[in-house]
C-alpha positions as CSV (number, residue, x, y, z in Angstrom):
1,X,0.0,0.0,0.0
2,X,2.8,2.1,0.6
3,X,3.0,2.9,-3.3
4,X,-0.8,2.8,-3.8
5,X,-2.4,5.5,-6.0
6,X,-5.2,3.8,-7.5
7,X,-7.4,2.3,-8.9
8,X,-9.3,0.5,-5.4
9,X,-8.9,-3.4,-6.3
10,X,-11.5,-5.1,-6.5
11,X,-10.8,-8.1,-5.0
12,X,-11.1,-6.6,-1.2
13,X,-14.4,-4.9,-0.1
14,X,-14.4,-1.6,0.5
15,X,-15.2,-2.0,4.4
16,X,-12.0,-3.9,4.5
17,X,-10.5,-1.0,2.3
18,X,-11.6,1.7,5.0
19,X,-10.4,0.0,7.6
20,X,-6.5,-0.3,6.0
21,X,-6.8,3.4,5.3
22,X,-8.0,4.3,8.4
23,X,-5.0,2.6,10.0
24,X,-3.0,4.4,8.0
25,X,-4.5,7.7,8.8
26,X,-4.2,7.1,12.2
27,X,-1.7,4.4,12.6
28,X,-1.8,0.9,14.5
29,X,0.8,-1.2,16.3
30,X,1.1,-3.0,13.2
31,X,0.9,0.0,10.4
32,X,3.0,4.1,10.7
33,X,0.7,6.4,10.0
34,X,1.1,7.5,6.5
35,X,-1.9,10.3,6.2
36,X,-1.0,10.9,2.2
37,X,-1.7,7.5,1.6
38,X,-4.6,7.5,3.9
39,X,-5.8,11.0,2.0
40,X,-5.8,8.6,-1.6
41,X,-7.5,5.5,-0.2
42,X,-10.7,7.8,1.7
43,X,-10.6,10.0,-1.7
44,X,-10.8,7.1,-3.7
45,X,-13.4,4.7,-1.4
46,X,-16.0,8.6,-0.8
47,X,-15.9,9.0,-4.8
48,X,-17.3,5.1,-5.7
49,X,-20.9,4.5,-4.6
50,X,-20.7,1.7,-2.0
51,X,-22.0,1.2,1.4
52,X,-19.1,2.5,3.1
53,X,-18.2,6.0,0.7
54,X,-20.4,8.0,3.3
55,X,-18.1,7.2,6.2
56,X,-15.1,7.4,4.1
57,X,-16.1,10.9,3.2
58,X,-16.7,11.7,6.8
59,X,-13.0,10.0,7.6
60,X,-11.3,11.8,4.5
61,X,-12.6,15.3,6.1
62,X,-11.7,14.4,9.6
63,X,-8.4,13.7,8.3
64,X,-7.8,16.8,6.5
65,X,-9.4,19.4,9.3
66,X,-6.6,17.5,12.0
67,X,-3.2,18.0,9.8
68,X,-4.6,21.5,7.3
69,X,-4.6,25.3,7.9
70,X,-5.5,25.9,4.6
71,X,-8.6,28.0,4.5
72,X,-9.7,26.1,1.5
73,X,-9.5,22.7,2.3
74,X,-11.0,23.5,5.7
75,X,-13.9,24.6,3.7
76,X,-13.9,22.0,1.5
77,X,-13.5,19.3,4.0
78,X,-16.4,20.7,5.7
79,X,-18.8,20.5,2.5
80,X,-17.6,16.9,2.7
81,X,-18.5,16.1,5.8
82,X,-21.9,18.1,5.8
83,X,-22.5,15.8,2.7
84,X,-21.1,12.7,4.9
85,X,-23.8,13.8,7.3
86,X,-26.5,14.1,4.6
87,X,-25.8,10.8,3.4
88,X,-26.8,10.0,7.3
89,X,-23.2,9.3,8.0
90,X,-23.5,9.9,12.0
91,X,-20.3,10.5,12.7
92,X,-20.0,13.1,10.3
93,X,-23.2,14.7,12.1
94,X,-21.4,14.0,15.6
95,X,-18.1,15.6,14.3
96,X,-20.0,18.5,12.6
97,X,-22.2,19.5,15.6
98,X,-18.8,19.3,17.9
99,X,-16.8,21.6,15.9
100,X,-19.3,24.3,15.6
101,X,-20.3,23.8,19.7
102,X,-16.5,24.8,20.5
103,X,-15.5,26.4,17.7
104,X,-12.8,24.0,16.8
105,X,-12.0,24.6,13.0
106,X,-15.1,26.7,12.3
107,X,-16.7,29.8,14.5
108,X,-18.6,28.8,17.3
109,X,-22.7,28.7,16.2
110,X,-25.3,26.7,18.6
111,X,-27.7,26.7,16.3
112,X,-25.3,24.9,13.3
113,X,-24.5,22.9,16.5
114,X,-27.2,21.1,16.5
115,X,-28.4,21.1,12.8
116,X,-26.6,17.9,12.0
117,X,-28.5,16.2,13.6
118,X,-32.1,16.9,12.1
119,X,-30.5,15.6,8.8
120,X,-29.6,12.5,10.5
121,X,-32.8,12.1,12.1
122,X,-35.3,13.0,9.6
């Protein structure tokens, strides 16, 4: 994986795919955290329809708001992740209503605060 840039194989699912990249975004006792690699595989698995592209979105974002200052990937990992949350990805949701109740990456807003989580419920 170390070399990976594409295309996903086909011959692993993509749940086992988002675990691998998750371990790499985060790193395991058994895998160093490599976040670029990490950045490809969640790109890759949130762009193919599957069951898992919602949470993959949701992870790609996390990713990027915990290692970028870039205004423009914070925005954009935000759009992701309100689209994760659409998609009734409830982490994205969780991690949405979080950063907006401390102001952690975006300004503090109570009422964006909770907003997530009427998507995810209706």
């Amino acid at each position: 994986w170390a070399h990976w840039s594409g295309p996903l194989p086909t011959n692993v699912t993509p749940d086992a795919l988002l675990t691998v990249a998750r371990d790499f975004a985060n790193g395991t006792d058994t895998v160093d955290a490599a976040p670029d690699i990490a950045r490809r595989m969640l790109a890759a698995l949130a762009a193919k329809p599957s069951s898992v592209s919602g949470q993959a979105r949701s992870s790609l974002a996390k990713l990027i708001l915990s290692t970028s200052t870039d205004k423009a990937e914070i925005d954009q990992a935000m759009a992701e992740m309100e689209k994760a949350a659409t998609e009734r990805t409830v982490g994205a949701a969780v991690a949405i209503g979080q950063y907006y109740e401390t102001g952690r990456v975006v300004p503090r807003d109570a009422v964006k605060a909770r907003s997530p989580w009427r998507v995810v419920g209706s």
